[in-house]
N, C-alpha and C positions, 0 to 999 in steps of 0.2 A: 284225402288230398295228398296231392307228392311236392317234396322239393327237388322233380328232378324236369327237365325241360329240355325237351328237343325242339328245331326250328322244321322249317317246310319253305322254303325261298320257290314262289311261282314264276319261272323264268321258262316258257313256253313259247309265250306271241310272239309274232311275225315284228308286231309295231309298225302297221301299214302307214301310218302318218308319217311318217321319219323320213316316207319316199325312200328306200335303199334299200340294195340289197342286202345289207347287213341287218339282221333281227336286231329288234332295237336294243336288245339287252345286254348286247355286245358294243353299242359305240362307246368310246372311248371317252373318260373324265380326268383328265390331270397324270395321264396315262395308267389309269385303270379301268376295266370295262364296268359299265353301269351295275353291271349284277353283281361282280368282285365289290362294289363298293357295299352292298347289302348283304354277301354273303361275309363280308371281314366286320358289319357288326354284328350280324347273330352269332358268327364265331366269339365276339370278347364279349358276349354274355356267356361264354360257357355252353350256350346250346349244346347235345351232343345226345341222338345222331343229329346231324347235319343234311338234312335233304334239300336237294335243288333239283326241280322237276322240269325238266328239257324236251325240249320236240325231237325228235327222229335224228333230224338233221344236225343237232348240235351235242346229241350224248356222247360226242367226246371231248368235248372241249372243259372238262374237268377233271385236270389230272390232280386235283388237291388230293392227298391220302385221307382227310379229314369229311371230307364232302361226300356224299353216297347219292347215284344220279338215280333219279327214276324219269322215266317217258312217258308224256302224254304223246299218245299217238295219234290221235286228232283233237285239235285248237276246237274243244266244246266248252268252253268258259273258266270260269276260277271255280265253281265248283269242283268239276272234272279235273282239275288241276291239280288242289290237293287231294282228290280221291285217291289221284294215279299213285299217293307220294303213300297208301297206307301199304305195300307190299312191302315194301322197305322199312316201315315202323312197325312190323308185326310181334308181338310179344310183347313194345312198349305200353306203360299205362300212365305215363304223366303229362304234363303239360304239353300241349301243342302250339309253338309259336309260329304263326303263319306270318311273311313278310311277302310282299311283292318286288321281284327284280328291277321293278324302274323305279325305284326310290332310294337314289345312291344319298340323300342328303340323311336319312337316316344314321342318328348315334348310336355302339350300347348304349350309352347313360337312358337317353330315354326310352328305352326298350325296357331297360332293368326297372326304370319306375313305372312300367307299364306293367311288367311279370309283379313284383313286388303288390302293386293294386289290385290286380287280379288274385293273389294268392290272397290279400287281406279281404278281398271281399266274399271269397268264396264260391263266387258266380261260376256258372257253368261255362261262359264266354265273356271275356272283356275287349271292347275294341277300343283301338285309340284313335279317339276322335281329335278335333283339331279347331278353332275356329279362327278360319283367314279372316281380311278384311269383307274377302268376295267370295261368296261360297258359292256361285258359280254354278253349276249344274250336278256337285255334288251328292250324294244321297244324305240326307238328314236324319242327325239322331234325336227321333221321337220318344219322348220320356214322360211317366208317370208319376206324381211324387218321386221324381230323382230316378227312376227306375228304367230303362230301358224297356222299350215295348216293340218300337219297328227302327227298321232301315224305311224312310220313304226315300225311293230312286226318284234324284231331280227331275229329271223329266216326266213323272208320273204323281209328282207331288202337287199337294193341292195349293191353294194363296197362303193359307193358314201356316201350312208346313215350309212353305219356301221361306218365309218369315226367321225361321230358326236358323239360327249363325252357325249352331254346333252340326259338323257334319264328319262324315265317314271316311277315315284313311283309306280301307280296305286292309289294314291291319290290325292283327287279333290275336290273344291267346285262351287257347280251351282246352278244355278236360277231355282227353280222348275216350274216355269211355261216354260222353254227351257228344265230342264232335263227330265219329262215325257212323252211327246213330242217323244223325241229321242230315249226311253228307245221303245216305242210302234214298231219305225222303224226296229228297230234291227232283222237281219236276221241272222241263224244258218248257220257258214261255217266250219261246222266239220261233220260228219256223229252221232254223240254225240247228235246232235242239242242243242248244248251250243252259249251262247248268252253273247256278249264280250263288258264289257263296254267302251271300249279303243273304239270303232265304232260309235259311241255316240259321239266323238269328230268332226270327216271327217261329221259324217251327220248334227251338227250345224256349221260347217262351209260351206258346199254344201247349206245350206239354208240360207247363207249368213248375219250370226251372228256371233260374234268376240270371239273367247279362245286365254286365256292368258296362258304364265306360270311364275311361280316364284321356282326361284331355291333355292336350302334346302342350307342354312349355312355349315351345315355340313350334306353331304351326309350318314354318316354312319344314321341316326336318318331314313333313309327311308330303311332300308334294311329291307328284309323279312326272318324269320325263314321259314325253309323248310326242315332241318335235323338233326341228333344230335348234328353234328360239329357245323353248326350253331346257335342251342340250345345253346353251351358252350361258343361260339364268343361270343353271344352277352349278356349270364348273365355275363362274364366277363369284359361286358363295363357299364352295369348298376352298377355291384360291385365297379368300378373304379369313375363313378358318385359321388355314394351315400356316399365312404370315402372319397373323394373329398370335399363333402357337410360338413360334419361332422370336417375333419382337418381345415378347413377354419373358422368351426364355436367355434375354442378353442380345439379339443380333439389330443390328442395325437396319432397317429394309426402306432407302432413302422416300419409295415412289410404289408400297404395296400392288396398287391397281395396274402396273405395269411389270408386275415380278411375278412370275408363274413359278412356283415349286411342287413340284410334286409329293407323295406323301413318304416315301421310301429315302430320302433325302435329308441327311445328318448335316448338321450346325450346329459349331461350337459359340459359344460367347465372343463378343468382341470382332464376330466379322460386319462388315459394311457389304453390302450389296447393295449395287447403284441399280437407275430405272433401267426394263425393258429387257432384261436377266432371266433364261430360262435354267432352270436345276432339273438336272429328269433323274430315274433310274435309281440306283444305289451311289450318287454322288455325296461325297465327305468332307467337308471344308472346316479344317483346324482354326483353332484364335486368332483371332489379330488379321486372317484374309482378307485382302480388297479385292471383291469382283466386281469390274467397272461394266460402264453402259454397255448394253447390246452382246450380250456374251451368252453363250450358250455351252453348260455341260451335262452331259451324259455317262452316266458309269463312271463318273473322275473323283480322284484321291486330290485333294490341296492342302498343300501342306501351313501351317502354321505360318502366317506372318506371308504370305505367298501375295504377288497381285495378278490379276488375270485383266485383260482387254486394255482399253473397250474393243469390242469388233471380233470374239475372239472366240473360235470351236472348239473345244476341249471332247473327241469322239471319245467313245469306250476304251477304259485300262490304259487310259491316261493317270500321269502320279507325277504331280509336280511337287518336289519337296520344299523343305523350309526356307522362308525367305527367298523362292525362285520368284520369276517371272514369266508370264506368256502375256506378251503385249499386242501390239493392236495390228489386225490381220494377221493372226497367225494362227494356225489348224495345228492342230496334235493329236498324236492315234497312235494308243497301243506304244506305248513308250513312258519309258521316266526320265523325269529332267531332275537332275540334284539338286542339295540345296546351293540355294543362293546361285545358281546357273540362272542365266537370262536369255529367254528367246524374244528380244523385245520387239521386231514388225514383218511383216513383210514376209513370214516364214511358214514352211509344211514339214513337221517331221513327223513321220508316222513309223511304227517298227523300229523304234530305238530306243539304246540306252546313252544318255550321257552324263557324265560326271560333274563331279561339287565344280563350283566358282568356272565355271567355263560363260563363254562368250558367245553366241551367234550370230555373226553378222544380218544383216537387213538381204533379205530375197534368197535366204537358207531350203533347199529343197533336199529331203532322203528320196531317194527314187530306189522305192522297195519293191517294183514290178517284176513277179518272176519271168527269169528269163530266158525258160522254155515252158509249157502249157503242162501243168501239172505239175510244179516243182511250189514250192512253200514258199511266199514272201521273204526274200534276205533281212538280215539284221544289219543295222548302222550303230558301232560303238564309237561315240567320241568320251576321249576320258578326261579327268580333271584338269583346272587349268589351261585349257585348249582356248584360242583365238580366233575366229573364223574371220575371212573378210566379207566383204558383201558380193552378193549372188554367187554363190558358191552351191554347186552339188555335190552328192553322195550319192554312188551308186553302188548300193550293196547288195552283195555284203563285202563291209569295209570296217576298216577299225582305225582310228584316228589317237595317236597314244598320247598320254599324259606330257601335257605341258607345251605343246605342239603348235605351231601357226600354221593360218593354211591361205594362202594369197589370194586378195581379191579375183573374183571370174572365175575359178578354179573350178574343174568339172575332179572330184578325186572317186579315181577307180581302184588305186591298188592303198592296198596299205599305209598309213603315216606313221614312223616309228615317234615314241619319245623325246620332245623337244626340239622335233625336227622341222623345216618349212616344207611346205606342201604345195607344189606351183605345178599348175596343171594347163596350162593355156598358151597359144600362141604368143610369139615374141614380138614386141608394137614394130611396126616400118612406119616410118615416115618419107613419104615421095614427094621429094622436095618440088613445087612450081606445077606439082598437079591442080590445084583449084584454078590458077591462071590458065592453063592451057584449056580447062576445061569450059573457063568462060568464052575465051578464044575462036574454039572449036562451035560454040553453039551459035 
């Protein structure tokens, strides 16, 4: 026996229940695809190689450097699926971790107590079995004094068999010099001619080789997506995980059930996150951050001590620094705000830098639209200490200098020097005995 383990990720089907064109192992969980969730845990057991076995249609949608694709070129079952994946493993002789692409709720952790039991038992094949409350039409693992004898498929199982709570992941690890072997045996019993790797099991124990199983901690980690409801089951248990992770690690999460964070999403200790707050991407929120109701960021840096919303879009390579603000109604993009600068409502800067302890008035707009077709988005700099009044534009590129006011209404097109006022707007008339005559006239 070896301690060395490769995995086999079956990510082929269509996933015709899901209704969509997207194969199902592609929708999307807490903005990661279903299979990404299963291929990043057999990655942190160390797997290696790393096989993900794809239909035609989709071998390119793995540019991991770590991941080596192989194709099934026709949908003939999970047999055929890791068969396809043995071109790829040729020369290896250790461990084969088989996982399937629609079970993002899988951990390492329990993968490694699964390879761990299997290495301890010696068995030719261990599956990890599971026992829900419902086992439902799953295949049952039939046993012997403790010993693994069948898979019976639920739908072909008898009273007796349905009776058994312990049933079949459809995840497994085997000894590749037993699992090719069996994979060879495998006979089509559909008119399909699909090839079933659960058959794999009865034919190394007919050749009188030992399969173990080790049962899942917790049963829900081996469930499979298959529909949209189940789509929603189960990112709402990875949602539950990941603020899980997160309140345990210092951060405050006022209203979990209503906080979506994704998994690529850093939190320092000491921030508050109110209800109904989405985090995506590679977003970074320093100590002491309040991000209030209904806020949404993406790719965003927050800096320390920073408050964001409520109401409040923070898009990509957004950096609000220390102790700023992005209040409520107010979009950001591709811009940094310093510290202690406040964008508090009502405002869209996008494609700017602006400077420490600065001000923005309420109905603040960067108007970064190039303006000829093919020219680069302009930059808007306001620099520190700067004052804005309300509804004021920028149309850049503009530079707004240190220490500057810039008068309500104000559309600024050209440059604002250093401590200078910034008045852009027509001059008020008042016409005196207009409203009189007007009522007059009507």
């Amino acid at each position: 026996m070896t301690d060395t383990l490769a995995a086999v990720v079956m990510a082929g089907g269509l996933g015709t229940r899901m209704k969509s064109a997207v194969p199902k192992h592609f929708h999307e969980l807490l903005g990661r695809r279903m299979v990404d969730w299963v291929i990043e845990a057999g990655r942190e057991t160390g797997a290696a190689p790393l096989v993900v076995v794809a239909s035609p249609a989709t071998r390119d949608q793995f540019p991991d450097e770590d991941v080596t694709v192989a194709v099934q070129e026709t949908p003939l079952g999970t047999g055929d699926s890791v068969r396809s994946a043995r071109t790829a493993l040729e020369g290896y002789d250790g461990d084969v971790l088989v996982l399937s692409g629609d079970t993002p709720l899988l951990t390492a952790e329990l993968l490694r107590e699964l390879v761990e039991a299997h290495s301890a038992s010696g068995a030719a094949a261990t599956i990890l079995s599971a026992e829900p409350p419902d086992a439902r039409v799953y295949g049952r693992i039939v046993r012997t004094d403790g010993t693994v004898q069948r898979i019976a498929e639920g739908t072909d199982a008898s009273d007796e068999e349905r009776r058994i709570g312990e049933i079949n992941s459809g995840i497994y690890v085997f000894r590749s010099d037993a699992l090719w072997p069996a994979l060879e045996q495998l006979q089509p019993k559909n008119v399909q001619g699909e090839l079933y790797l659960t058959d794999t099991i009865q034919i190394l124990v007919a050749s009188g080789q030992t399969v173990a199983a080790h049962v899942a901690s917790d049963w829900r980690q081996t469930e499979g997506v298959n529909t949209r409801v189940e789509l929603a089951q189960a990112t709402a248990i990875l949602r539950d995980r990941i603020n899980e992770q997160h309140m345990l690690s210092g951060v405050t999460i006022v209203d979990p059930q209503s906080t979506w964070i994704e998994p690529g999403v850093a939190i320092e200790a000491d921030v508050t996150v109110h209800p109904f707050t989405i985090l995506r991407g590679a977003t970074s929120i320093a100590t002491g951050a309040e991000i209030h109701a209904h806020t949404v960021a993406v790719d965003a840096r927050i800096g320390a001590g920073a408050t964001v919303g409520p109401f409040c879009y923070l898009r990509p390579g957004t950096v609000l620094g220390d102790s700023s603000k992005a209040g409520t109604y107010v979009e950001i993009k591709n811009s940094r705000i310093g510290d202690r600068t406040k964008v508090p409502h009502l405002s869209y800067v996008g494609d700017a830098e602006i400077g420490e302890d600065t001000n923005i008035g309420a109905g603040a707009i960067t108007a970064n639209f190039p303006h000829s077709p093919g020219q680069p988005k302009g930059r808007t700099t306001i620099g520190r200490n700067v004052r804005t009044g309300i509804h004021n534009g920028f149309v850049a590129p503009v530079e707004v200098g240190d220490g500057a006011w810039i008068a309500a209404g104000s559309v600024i097109t050209r440059n604002v020097p250093d401590d200078a006022l910034g008045v852009a707007r027509a001059r008020q008339e008042n016409k005196e005995g207009y409203a009189a005559r007007k009522r007059d006239s009507d």
